[in-house]
FIGUNU-12100 format. One record per residue (C-alpha): residue number from 1; x, y, z. Coordinates in Angstrom, 2 decimals. Each point is the difference from the previous one (the first is absolute). Last residue first. Layout:
REM residues N
 num       u       v       w
 NUM       X       Y       Z
...
END
This chain:
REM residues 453
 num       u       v       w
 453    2.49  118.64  210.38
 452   -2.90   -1.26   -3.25
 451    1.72   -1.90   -2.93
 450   -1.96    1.42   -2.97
 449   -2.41   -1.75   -2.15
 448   -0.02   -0.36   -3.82
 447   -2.92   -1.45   -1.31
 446   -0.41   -1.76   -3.54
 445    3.85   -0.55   -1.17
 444    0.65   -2.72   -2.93
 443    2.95   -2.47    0.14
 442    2.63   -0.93   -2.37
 441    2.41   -2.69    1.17
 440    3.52   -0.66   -0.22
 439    2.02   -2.72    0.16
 438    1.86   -2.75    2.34
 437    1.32    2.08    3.00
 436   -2.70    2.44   -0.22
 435   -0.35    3.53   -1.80
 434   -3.58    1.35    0.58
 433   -0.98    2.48   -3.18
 432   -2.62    2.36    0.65
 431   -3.22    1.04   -1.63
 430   -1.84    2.87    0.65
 429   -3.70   -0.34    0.07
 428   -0.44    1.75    3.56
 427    3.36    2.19    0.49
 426    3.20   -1.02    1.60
 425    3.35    2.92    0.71
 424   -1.94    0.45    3.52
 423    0.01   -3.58    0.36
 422    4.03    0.47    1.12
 421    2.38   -1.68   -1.21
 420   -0.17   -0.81   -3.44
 419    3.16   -0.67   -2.03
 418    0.18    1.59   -3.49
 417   -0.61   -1.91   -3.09
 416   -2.16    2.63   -2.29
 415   -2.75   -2.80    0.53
 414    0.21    0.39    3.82
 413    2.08   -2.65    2.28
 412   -0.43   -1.92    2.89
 411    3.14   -1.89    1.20
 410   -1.12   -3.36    1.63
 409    0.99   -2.18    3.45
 408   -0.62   -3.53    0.41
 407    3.71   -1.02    0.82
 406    1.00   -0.36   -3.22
 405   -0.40    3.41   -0.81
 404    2.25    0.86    2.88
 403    2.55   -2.12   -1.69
 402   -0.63    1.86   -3.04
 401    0.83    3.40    1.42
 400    3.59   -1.10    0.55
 399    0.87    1.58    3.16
 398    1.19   -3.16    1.74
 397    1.85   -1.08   -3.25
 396    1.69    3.25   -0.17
 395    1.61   -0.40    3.07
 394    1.10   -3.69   -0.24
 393    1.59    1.57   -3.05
 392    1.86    2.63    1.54
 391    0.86   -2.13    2.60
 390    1.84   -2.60   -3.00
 389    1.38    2.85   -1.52
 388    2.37    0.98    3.03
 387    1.10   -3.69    0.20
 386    0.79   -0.10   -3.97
 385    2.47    2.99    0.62
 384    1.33   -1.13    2.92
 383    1.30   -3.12   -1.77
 382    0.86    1.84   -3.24
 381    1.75    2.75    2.49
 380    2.13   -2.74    1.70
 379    1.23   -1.97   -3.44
 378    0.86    3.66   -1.39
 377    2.11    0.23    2.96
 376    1.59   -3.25   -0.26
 375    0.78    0.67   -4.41
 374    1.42    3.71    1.31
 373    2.52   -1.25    2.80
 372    1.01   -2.67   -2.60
 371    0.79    2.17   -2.82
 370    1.41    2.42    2.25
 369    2.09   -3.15    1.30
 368    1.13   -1.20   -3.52
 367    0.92    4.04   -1.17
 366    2.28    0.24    3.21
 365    1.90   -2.98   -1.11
 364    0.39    0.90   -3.69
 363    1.50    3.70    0.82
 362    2.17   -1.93    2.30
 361    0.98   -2.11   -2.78
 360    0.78    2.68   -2.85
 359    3.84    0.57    0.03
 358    1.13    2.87   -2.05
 357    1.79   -0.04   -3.54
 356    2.68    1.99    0.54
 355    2.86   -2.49   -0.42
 354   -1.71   -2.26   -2.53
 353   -0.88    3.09   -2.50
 352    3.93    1.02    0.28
 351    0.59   -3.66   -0.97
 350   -2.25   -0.29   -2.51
 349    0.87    4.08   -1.78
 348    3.68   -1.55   -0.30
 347   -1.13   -3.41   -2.06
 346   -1.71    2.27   -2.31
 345    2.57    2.51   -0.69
 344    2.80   -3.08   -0.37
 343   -3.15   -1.54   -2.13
 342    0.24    3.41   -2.03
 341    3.37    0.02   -0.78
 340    0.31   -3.54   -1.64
 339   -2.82    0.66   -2.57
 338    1.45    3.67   -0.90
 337    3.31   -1.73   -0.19
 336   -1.76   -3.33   -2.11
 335   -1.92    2.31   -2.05
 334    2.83    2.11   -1.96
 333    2.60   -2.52    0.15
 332   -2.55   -2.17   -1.72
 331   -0.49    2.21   -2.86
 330    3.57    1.23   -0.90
 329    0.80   -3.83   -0.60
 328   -3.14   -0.14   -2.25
 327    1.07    3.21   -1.40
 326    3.55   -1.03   -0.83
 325   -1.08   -3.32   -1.08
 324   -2.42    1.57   -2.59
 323    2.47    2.21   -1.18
 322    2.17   -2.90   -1.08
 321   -2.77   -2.23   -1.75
 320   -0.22    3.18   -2.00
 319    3.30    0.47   -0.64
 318    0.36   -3.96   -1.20
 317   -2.89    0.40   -1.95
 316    1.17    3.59   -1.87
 315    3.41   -2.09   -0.61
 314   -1.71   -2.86   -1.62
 313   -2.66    1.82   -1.96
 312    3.22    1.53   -1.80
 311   -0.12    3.96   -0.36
 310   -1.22    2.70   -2.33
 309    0.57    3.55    0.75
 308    2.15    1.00   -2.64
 307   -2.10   -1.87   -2.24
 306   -3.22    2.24    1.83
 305    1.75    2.98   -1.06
 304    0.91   -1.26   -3.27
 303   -4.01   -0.44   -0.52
 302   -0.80    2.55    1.07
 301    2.09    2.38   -2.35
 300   -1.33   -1.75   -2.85
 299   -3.95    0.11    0.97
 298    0.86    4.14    0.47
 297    1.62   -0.04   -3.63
 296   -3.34   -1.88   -1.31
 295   -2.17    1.92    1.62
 294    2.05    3.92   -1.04
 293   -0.49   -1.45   -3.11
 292   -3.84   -0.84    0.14
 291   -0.81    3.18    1.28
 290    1.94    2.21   -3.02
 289   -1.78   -2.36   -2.22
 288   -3.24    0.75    1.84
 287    0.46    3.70   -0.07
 286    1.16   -0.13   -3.66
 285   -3.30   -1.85   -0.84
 284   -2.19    2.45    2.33
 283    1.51    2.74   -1.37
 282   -0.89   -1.11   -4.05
 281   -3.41   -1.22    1.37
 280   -0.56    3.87    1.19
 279    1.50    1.43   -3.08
 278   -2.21   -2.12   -2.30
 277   -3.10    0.46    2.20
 276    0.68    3.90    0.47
 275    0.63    0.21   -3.86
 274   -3.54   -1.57   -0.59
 273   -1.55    2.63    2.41
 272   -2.13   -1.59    2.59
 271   -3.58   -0.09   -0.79
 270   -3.14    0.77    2.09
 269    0.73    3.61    1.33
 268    1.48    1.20   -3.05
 267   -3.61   -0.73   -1.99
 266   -1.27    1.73    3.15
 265    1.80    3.20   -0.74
 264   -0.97    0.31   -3.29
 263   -3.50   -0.31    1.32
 262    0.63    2.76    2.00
 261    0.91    0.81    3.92
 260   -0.63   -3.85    0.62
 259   -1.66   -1.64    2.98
 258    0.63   -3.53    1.15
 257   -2.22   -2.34    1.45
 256   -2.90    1.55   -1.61
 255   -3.27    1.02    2.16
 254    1.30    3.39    0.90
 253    1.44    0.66   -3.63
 252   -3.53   -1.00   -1.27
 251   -1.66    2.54    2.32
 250    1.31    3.02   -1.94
 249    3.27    1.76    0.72
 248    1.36    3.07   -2.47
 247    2.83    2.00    0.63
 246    2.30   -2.46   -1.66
 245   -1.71   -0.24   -3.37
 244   -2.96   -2.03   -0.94
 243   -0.79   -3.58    1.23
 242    3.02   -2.56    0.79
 241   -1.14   -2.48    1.69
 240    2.04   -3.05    0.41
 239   -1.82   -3.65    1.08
 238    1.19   -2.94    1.28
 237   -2.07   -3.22   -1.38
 236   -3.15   -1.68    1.09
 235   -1.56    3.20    0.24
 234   -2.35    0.85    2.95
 233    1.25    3.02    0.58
 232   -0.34    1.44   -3.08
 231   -3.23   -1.69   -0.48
 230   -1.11    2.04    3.30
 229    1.63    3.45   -1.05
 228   -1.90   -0.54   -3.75
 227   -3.38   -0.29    1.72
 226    0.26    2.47    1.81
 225    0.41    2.94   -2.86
 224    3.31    2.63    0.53
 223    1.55   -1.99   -3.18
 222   -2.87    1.29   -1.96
 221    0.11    3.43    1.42
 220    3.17    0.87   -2.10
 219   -1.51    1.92   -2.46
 218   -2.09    1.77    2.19
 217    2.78    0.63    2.13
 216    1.92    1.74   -2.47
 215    2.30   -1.89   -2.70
 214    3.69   -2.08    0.24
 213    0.18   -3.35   -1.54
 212   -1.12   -3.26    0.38
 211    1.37   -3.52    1.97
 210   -1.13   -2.86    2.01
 209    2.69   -2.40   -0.30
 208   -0.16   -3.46    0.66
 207    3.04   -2.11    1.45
 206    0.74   -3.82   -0.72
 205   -2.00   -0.62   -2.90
 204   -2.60   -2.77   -1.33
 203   -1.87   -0.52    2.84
 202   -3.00    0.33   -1.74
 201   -2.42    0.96    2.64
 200    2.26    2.92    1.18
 199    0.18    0.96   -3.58
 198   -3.58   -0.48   -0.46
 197   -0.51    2.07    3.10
 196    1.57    2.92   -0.84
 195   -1.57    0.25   -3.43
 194   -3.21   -0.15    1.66
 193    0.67    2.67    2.89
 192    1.63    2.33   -3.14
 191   -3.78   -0.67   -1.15
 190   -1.69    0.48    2.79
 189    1.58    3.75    0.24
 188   -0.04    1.10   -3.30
 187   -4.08   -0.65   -0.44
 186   -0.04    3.86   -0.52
 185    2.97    1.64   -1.11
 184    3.91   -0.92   -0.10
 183    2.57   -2.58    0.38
 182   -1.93   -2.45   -2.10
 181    1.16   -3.47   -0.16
 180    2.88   -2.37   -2.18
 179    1.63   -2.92    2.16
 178    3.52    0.23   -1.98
 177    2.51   -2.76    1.08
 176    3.91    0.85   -0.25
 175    2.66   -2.72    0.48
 174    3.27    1.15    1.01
 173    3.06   -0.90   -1.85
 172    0.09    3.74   -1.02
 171    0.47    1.18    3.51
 170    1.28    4.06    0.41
 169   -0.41    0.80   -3.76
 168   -2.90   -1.87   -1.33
 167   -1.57    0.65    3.98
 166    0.26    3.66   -0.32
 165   -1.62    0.03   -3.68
 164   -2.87   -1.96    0.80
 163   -0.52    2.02    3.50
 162    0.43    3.26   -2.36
 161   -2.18   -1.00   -2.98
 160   -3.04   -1.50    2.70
 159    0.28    3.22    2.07
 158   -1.05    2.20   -3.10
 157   -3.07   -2.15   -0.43
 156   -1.37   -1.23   -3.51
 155   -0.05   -3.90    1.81
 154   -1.85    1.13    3.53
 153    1.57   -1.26    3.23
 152    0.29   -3.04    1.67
 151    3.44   -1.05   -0.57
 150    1.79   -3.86    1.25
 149    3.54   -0.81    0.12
 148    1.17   -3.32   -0.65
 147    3.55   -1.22    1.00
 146    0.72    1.98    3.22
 145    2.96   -0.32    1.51
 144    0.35    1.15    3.91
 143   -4.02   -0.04    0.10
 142   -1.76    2.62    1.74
 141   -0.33   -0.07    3.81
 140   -3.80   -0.81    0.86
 139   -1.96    3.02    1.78
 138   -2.18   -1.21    3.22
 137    2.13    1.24    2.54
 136   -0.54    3.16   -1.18
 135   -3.42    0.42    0.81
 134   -2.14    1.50   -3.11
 133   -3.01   -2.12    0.05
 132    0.09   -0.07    3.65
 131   -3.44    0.85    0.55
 130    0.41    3.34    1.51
 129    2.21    1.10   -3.33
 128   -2.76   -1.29   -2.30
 127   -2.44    2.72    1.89
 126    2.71    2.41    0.45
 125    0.88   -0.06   -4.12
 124   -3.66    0.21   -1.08
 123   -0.95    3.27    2.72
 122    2.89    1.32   -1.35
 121   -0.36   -0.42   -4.16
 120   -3.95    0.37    0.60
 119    1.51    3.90    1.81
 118    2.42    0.15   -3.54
 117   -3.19   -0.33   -2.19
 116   -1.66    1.98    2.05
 115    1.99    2.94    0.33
 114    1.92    0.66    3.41
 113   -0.79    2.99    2.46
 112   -0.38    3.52   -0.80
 111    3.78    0.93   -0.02
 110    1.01    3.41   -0.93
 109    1.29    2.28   -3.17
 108    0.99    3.47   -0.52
 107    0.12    2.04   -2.89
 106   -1.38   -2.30   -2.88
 105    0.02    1.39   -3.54
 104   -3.34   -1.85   -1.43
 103   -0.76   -1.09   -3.32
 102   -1.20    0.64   -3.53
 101    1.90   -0.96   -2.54
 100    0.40    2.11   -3.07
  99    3.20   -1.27   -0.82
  98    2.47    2.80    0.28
  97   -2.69    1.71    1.66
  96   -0.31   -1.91    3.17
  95   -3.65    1.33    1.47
  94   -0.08    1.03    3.79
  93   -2.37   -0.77    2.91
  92    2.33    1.19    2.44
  91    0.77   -2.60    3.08
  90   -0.72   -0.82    3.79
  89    0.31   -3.93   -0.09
  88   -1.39   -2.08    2.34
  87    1.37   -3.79   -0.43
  86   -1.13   -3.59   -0.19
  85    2.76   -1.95   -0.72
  84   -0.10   -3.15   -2.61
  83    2.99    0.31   -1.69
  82    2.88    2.02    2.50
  81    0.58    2.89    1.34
  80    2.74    1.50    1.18
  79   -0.64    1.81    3.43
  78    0.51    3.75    2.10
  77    0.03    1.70   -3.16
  76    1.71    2.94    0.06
  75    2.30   -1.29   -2.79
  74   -2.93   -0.33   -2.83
  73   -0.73    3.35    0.49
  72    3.04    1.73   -2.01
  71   -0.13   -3.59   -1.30
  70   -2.36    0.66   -2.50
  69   -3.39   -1.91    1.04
  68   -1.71   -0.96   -2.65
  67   -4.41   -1.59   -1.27
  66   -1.56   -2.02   -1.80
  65   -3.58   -0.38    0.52
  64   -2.07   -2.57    0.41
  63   -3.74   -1.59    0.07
  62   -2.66   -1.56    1.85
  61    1.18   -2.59    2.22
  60    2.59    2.97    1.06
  59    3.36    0.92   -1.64
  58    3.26    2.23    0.33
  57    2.19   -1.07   -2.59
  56    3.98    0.49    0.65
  55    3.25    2.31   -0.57
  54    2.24    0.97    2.36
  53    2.94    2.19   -1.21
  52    3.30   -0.64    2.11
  51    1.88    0.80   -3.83
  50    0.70   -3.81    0.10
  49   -3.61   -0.16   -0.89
  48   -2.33   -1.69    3.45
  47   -2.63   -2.02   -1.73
  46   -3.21   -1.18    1.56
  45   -2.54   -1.77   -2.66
  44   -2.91    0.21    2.96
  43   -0.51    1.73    3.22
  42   -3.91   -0.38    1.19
  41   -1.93    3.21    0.76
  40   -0.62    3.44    1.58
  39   -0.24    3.44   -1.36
  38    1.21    2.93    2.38
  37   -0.34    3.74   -1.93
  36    1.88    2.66   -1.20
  35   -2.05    2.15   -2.30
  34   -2.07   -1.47   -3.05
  33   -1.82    2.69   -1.97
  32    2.90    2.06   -0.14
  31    3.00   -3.02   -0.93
  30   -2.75   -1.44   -2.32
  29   -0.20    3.28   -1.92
  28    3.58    0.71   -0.41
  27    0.51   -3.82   -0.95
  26   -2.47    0.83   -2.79
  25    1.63    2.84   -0.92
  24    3.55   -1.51   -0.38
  23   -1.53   -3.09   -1.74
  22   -1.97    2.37   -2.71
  21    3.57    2.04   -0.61
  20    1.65   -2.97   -0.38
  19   -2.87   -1.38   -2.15
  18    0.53    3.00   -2.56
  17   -2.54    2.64   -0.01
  16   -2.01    1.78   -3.00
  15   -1.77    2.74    0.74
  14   -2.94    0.59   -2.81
  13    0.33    2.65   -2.59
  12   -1.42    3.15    0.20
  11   -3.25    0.70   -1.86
  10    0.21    3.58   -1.94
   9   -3.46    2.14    0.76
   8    2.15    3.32    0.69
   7   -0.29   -0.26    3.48
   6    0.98   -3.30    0.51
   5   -2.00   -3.21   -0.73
   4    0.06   -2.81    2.57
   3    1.34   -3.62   -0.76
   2   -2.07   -2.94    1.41
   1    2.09   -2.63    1.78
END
């Protein structure tokens, strides 16, 4: 800043302003050259502050802003969003002077679709989903007592202090086996893959967990990779996955056989407590004491009952052989009067059959003469029969056309085999056909002459 000179050639001083002052104005100037507007981009780092503030990072591949939405506004919202969102916002470019942070004061807020990360996350999670890689009757029950528990995760992580220090309470006779990978950054993915599949290779445990803690979804994306889902599920072992906080899910809890809220939670989910084995063993060894009394004192009272009951082989013989001659004599009583009543019946239906049964010999009688009537008139019409076909034949012989043959005669046909009777049906050079008695004969025609009246 230059100073001016007053009036009377004296310089005044330069204004001096604190960086209150120089945040206030700038935010003055941002909020007038920057009215309400609607920006777009990708949700990240989303906090709702117990005072119903929202507070996240509004970013693009290109950059990001942070950015607030008091919850004045925050309650008209018709959605909560989550990491990975794409939203609308309408907000006030604005600059935080406290800290000299520039950012936007969102007013209103509006779904623009998902952001990519979290659309890969979708498109990643139905694809493995369509195969079956996540079908739950493919998960494996964990193991009622486990003796070596397996940890993929990275050695300076939170999660690795609080699954260590859950299972050293909860199980300390369990056996803990470290396979060390990064949780984090690029490469992360293959790696935890690797680390998975050496344990599953090894054999060594008897559940694996696949643990880290809490962080956006860029922090998480390793566990959201393909690769990892498809060694998960292929693990030799069951596997827990316990990834981030409660409200987050990645593909790895999909894949796993069990899914924990936090890695805390998973080191619960493989081990029972100590205490709960003692106490349980301690119930189940009263229980079976109690059991095996109440046995024995049952086995007691049987057996008096069955003393009391107890008699000589003798005397349960001789009853028996007693019974039996009761039912045997019971037995024939019962068949021989059924047996004796039904001849009576029998012998009854005989005689009233005898008495009605009517007398057949006339019927017999007048059959034999029909029969003979009908053989001596069937004798009469054979006889006539053969005498009527006799004249019939004599008949025919007379006018068989072969006699007449034989008698010097001939039937003159044309080459299409139709008698000729008249010379009419001849022409000259025709040639005719003359049947005789022995044969026929071709013969030529050179004049044709008429029979004159």
């Amino acid at each position: 800043m230059i100073p001016r000179g007053n009036s009377d050639g004296a310089s005044t001083p330069p204004t001096v302003m604190s960086v209150t002052a120089l945040n206030q104005a700038v935010a003055r100037m941002l909020e007038r050259s920057f009215p309400l507007c609607w920006i777009a981009g990708e949700i990240s780092n989303f906090t709702r502050a117990a005072s119903g503030h929202w507070y996240f990072t509004l970013k693009d591949d290109g950059a990001q802003v942070r950015a607030v939405m008091f919850r004045g506004r925050a309650q008209y919202a018709d959605f909560s969003p989550r990491e990975g969102d794409r939203v609308e916002v309408r907000a006030l470019v604005t600059l935080y002077a406290p800290r000299g942070d520039y950012q936007l004061s969102v007013e209103a807020i509006r779904r623009a679709g998902v952001g990519n990360l979290y659309e890969a996350f979708l498109r990643l999670k139905a694809q493995l989903q369509a195969e079956g890689l996540f079908d739950p009757a493919n998960k494996r029950s964990l193991p009622s007592f486990a003796r070596t528990i397996g940890i993929v995760t990275s050695p300076q992580a939170a999660a690795l202090r609080d699954i260590l220090s859950t299972l050293r309470r909860r199980a300390p006779h369990v056996r803990v086996i470290l396979y060390p990978t990064p949780v984090q950054g690029e490469g992360a993915g293959n790696k935890i893959a690797q680390a998975i599949a050496t344990a599953s290779a090894r054999a060594e445990c008897d559940v694996l967990l696949v643990c880290r803690g809490g962080g956006s979804i860029e922090d998480l994306w390793s566990f959201n990779e393909e690769v990892v889902a498809r060694t998960i599920a292929g693990c030799a072992m069951p596997v827990i996955s316990g990834v981030g906080h409660e409200t987050d899910f990645t593909i790895a809890d999909f894949a796993a056989d069990l899914r924990a809220p936090t890695p805390t939670a998973a080191a619960e989910m493989a081990t029972t407590a100590r205490a709960d084995w003692l106490a349980m063993l301690e119930t189940q060894a009263s229980d079976l004491q109690q059991a095996f009394r109440r046995h024995i004192a049952d086995a007691g009272q049987s057996l008096d009952w069955l003393a009391h009951r107890l008699v000589s082989p003798a005397a349960v013989i001789t009853q028996a052989q007693l019974k039996l001659q009761n039912l045997q004599n019971r037995l024939g009583h019962a068949t021989r009067i059924p047996l004796d009543t039904s001849r009576h019946a029998l012998s009854r239906l005989q005689m009233r059959l005898e008495a009605r049964k009517p007398s057949t010999l006339p019927q017999r009688a007048l059959l034999a003469e029909s029969m003979r009537r009908m053989a001596t008139c069937s004798a009469a019409r054979k006889t006539t029969a053969r005498q009527t076909l006799a004249a019939l034949n004599a008949q025919l012989e007379l006018l068989n056309p072969q006699r007449t043959l034989e008698r010097g005669y001939a039937i003159v046909t044309n080459a299409k085999g139709q008698v000729l009777r008249s010379p009419q049906q001849l022409g000259v050079k025709d040639t005719i056909h003359l049947h005789m008695a022995e044969g026929v004969a071709d013969v030529g025609i050179t004049r044709v002459q008429a029979t004159l009246d």
